[in-house]
Structure formats: structure tokens, C-alpha cells
C-alpha positions in Angstrom: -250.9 148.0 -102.6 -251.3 151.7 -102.1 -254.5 153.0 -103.3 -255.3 156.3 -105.1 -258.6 157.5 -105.9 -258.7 160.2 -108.0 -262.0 162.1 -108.3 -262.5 162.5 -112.1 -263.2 158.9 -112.3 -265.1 156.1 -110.7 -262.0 153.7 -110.7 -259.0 153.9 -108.5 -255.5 153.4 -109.8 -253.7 150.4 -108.2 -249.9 151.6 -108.0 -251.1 155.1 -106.6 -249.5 156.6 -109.1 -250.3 157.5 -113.3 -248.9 156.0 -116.0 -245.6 157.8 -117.2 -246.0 160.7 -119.4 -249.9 161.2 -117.8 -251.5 162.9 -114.9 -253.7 161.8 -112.3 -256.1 164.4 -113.7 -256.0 163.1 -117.3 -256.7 159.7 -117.2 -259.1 158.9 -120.0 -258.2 157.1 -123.0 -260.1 157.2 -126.1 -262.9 154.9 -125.2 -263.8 156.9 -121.9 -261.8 154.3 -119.4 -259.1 154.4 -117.4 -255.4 154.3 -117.4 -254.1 151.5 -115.6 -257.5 150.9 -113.8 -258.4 147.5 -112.4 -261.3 146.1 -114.3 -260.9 142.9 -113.0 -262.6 143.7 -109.6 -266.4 144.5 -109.2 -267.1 147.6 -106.9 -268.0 145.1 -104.3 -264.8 143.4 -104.5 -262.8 147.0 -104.4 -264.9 148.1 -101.4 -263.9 145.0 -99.5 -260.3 145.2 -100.6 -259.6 149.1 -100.4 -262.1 150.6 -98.4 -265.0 153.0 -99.6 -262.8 155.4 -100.2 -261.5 153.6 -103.1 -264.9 153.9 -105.0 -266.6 157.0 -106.5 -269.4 159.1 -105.5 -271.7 157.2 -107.6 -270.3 154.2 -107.1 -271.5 154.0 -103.1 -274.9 155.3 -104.0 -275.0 152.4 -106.5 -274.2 150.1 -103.7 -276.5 151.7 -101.7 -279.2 151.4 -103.8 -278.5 147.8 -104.6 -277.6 148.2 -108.5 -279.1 151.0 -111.3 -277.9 154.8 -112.1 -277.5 157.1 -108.9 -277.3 160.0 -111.2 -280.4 161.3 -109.5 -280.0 160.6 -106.2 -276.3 162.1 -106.1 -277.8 165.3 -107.8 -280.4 165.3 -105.1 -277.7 165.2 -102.3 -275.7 167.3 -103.9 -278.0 170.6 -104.7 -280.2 169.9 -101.6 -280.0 172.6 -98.7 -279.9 170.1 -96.2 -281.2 166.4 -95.6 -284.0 165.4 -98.3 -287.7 164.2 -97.0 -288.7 160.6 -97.6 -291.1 161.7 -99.8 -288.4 163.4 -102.0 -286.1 160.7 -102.0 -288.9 158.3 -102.6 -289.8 160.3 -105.8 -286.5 160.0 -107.6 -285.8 157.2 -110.1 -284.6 153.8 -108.4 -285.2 154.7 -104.7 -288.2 153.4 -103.1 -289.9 154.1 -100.1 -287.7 151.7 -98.0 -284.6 153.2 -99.7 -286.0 156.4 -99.0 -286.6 156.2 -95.4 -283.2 154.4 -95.0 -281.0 157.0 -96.2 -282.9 160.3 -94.6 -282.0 157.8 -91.4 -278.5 157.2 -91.9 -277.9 160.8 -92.9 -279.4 162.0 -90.0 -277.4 159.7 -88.0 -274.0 160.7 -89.8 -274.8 164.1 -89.6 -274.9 163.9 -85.8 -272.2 161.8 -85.9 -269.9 163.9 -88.2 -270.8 167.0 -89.1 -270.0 169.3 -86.4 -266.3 170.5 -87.1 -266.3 174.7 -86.7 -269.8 175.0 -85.2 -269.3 177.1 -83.0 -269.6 176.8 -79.1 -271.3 179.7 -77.5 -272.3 178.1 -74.3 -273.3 175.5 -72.6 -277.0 175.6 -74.2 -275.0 175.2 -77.7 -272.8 172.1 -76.3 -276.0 170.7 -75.1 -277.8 171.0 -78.2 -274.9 168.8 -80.2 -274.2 166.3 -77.7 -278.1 165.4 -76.8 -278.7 162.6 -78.9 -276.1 160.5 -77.1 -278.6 160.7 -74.0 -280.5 157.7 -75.8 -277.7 155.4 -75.3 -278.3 152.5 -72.5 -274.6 153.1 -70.6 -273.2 156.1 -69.5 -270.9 158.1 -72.6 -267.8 159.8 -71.7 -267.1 162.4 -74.5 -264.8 165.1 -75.1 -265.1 168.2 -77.7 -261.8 169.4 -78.4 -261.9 173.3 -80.0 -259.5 175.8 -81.3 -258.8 179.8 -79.7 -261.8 180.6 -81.5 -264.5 178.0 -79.3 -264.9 176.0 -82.8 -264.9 172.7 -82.8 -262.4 170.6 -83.6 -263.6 166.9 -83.2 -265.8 164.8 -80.9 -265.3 161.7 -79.8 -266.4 159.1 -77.5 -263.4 158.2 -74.9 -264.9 155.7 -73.2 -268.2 153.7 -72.1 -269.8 152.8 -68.8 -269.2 153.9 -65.4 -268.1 157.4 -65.2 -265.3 157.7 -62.5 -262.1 158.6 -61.4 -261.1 154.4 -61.0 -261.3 153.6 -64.7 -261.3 157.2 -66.4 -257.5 159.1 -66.6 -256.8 162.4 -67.5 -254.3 160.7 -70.8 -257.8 159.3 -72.1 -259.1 162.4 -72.3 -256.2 164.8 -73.3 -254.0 162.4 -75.6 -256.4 163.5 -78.7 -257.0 166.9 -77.9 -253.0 167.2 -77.6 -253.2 165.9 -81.1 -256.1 167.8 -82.3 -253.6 170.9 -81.4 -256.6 172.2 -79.1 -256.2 174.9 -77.1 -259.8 174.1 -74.9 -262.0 171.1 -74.4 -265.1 170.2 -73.0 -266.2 167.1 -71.7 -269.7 165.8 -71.3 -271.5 162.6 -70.1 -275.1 161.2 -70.6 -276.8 160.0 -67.3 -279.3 157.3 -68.9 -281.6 157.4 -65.6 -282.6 160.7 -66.7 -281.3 162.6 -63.6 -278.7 165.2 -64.1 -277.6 166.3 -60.8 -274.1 165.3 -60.5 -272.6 162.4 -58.0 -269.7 162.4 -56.1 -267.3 160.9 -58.6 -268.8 163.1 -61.4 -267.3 165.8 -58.8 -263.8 163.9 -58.2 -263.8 163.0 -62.1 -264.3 166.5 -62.7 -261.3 168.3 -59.9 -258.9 165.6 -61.7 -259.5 166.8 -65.2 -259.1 170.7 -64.0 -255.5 170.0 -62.8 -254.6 167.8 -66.0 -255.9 170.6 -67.8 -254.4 173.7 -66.1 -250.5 171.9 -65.8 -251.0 171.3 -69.8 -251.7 174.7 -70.3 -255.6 173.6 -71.9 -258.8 175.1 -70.9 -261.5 172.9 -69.4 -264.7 174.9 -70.4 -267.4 172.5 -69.0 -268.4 169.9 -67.7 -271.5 168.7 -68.9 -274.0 166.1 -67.3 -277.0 165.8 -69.8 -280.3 163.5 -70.6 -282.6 163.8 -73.0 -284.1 167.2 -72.1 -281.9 168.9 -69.5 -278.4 168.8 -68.3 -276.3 170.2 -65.6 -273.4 172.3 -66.4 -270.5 172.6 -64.3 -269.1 176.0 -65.5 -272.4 177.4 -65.2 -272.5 176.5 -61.4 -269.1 177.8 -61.3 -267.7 174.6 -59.9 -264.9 174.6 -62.1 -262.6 176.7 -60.4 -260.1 177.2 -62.6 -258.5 180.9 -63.7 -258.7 180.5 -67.7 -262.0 181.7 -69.2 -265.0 179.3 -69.6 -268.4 179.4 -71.9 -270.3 182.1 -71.4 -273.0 181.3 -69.4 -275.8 179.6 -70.8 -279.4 179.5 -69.7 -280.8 176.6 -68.2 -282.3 173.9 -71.0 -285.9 174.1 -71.0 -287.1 170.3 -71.2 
């Protein structure tokens, strides 16, 4: 069954497709429901059978905050500049302090998971800045940050976990997506979860195999980026890239 969830409404339609003679925008009969809509299923049941997606705005927060009206909560979100404080959260009707302190978590997490398409990537101080809290993680991250002509970016994503080095990691895992993303650079970046930064001997062969990958595919490899918590080591700002397309602009050295 194709699902379509149309945004003026808190049901989906279960054909993925109105009604003859109606529109997906005008789906309201007299009594405020919806055309064709499948009242038979709870939101819990539609969430496990079509994905979030299939649910409305509301309708998550409601299953967030375990049952009662998310009017305020969504309105919250909506007109706040930014994450809300525990303390606001906690204040609105039907969220309580637990609630509260959950979601100012998770949207903290999401934001550093998912928010970052067209933030722009100045230098390596700037890629730094968004990849740092992957330095918390227990095994090594191998992550690339695919950007357009511009030095926007495009998409992050973690390509693989463990060991960094040339025996397990090849250039396709790296450049497959950021052929898809249509990007015309990429950076890649590790975490180094003993806290030292200076690179090893396969961060160096790891490192000469992704500059030829890159250069015969006609992508620029920016940087290189070994981080921790509170300092990294850049590889285009040691000039050890030695490739002929442009990098980053130099960045300063992260102060811990």
C-alpha cells in the first residue's frame, strides 16, 4: 500500500491518491474528517505500519508525550529561535520535567545529527566545529562531508566504524555517495578516541589513496581531518595533501 500524507490533516490516505472529483488539499468533509482516511488504525498502529512519516506534526508530539493535546508544545517548537530550555519546555501544558529534559536532548542530538545541509565550510576550524561531537564515540568514525562549488554542505554521513586504514577502507566507500550527492568536493574526517591527533602511518596511506581516487574522478579532497574532543589535526593545513585543486582556506589551530 503506497502511503500519502498530506499536510492539511493528521490522517494519511491509504491508496496515495484522493477520491475522484477531490484534491489532496481539500479533503474535509462536513464533519471535519477525512476522505478515505483509515480510522480503523490507532496512530500507534500507523507508525508501525507506514513509518512516522505517515502521522502529522501533532500526532508524533502526541506520541512523544505519551497521550494529551501537543498544541503547545508544537507552537513552542515552531515560533522558538532555536532549541527551547528545560525550564520552558517544562512550563507548557502536559510536558513535565522528564519530558522536558528528554526532548531539549533528542533535539540537540538531531540537530547535530541533521541539521547541517548549506552551512557553510570556511575552513578547517568550521569542519571541526561540526564534526566534534563524534569524538565521544568509543571506536574510531570514518566520515565524509560531501559539498557543492560553493563549500556548502551537502550531507554527512558515517562510512564506516573501527580501524581507520587502507586494508578495510576503499576509495568506493567513500566516493559512491558523494558521486550521488552530485558533489563537486569532499572532506573526510576521523575521531581518534585516545585523544591524540597526530596522524599514524595508515592515516597517511589512507589519506595518499583518497587524493588519487579523488583527482582521477575529477572531485576535490579539501581535508583531511583527525579530531578529539578539543583539537584536531588537519591535513590541508599541513599541506600534506598535495593535490593541484584548491583546498579550505587555512584555518587556525583549535584552541582546546
Amino acid at each position: 500500500m503506497i502511503v500519502q500524507y498530506v499536510k492539511t490533516t493528521k490522517y494519511y490516505i491509504p491508496d496515495g491518491k484522493a477520491p475522484a472529483g477531490k484534491d489532496l488539499c481539500d479533503l474535509y468533509n462536513g464533519d471535519g474528517a477525512l476522505y478515505g482516511a483509515d480510522f480503523s488504525k490507532s496512530t500507534e498502529e500507523r507508525l508501525l505500519a507506514a513509518g512516522p512519516e505517515a502521522l502529522s506534526d501533532n500526532e508524533l508530539l502526541e506520541l512523544f508525550l505519551g497521550g494529551g493535546p501537543a498544541d503547545a508544545l508544537r507552537e513552542k517548537l515552531e515560533l522558538c529561535n532555536g532549541i527551547p530550555s528545560v525550564t520552558e519546555l517544562a512550563a507548557l501544558s502536559g510536558v513535565d520535567a522528564d519530558k522536558a529534559r528528554a526532548a531539549t536532548a533528542m533535539l540537540e542530538f538531531c540537530r547535530r545529527r541533521w541539521n547541517f545541509r548549506g552551512t557553510l565550510i570556511k575552513d578547517s576550524n568550521g569542519l571541526f566545529s561540526m564534526l566534534r561531537h563524534y569524538a565521544d564515540c568509543r571506536q574510531e568514525r570514518l566520515i565524509s562531508v560531501s559539498l557543492n562549488g560553493a563549500r556548502e554542505v551537502l550531507a554527512v554521513r558515517v562510512v564506516t566504524v573501527g580501524l581507520v586504514n587502507k586494508a578495510v577502507i576503499h576509495p568506493r566507500e567513500i566516493f559512491a555517495d558523494v558521486i550521488t550527492d552530485r558533489a563537486s568536493a569532499v572532506c573526510i574526517a576521523h575521531n581518534h578516541p585516545s585523544g591524540v591527533v597526530s596522524p599514524s602511518r595508515e592515516d597517511d596511506e589512507v589519506t595518499k589513496i583518497m587524493v588519487k581516487a579523488a583527482h582521477i574522478l575529477g572531485i576535490s579532497l579539501l581535508d583531511h581531518l583527525i579530531f578529539s574532543s578539543d583539537k584536531f589535526y588537519s591535513y590541508h593545513r599541513e599541506g600534506k595533501l598535495n593535490q593541484r585543486r584548491p583546498g579550505l582556506i587555512k584555518g587556525k589551530k583549535a584552541v582546546p
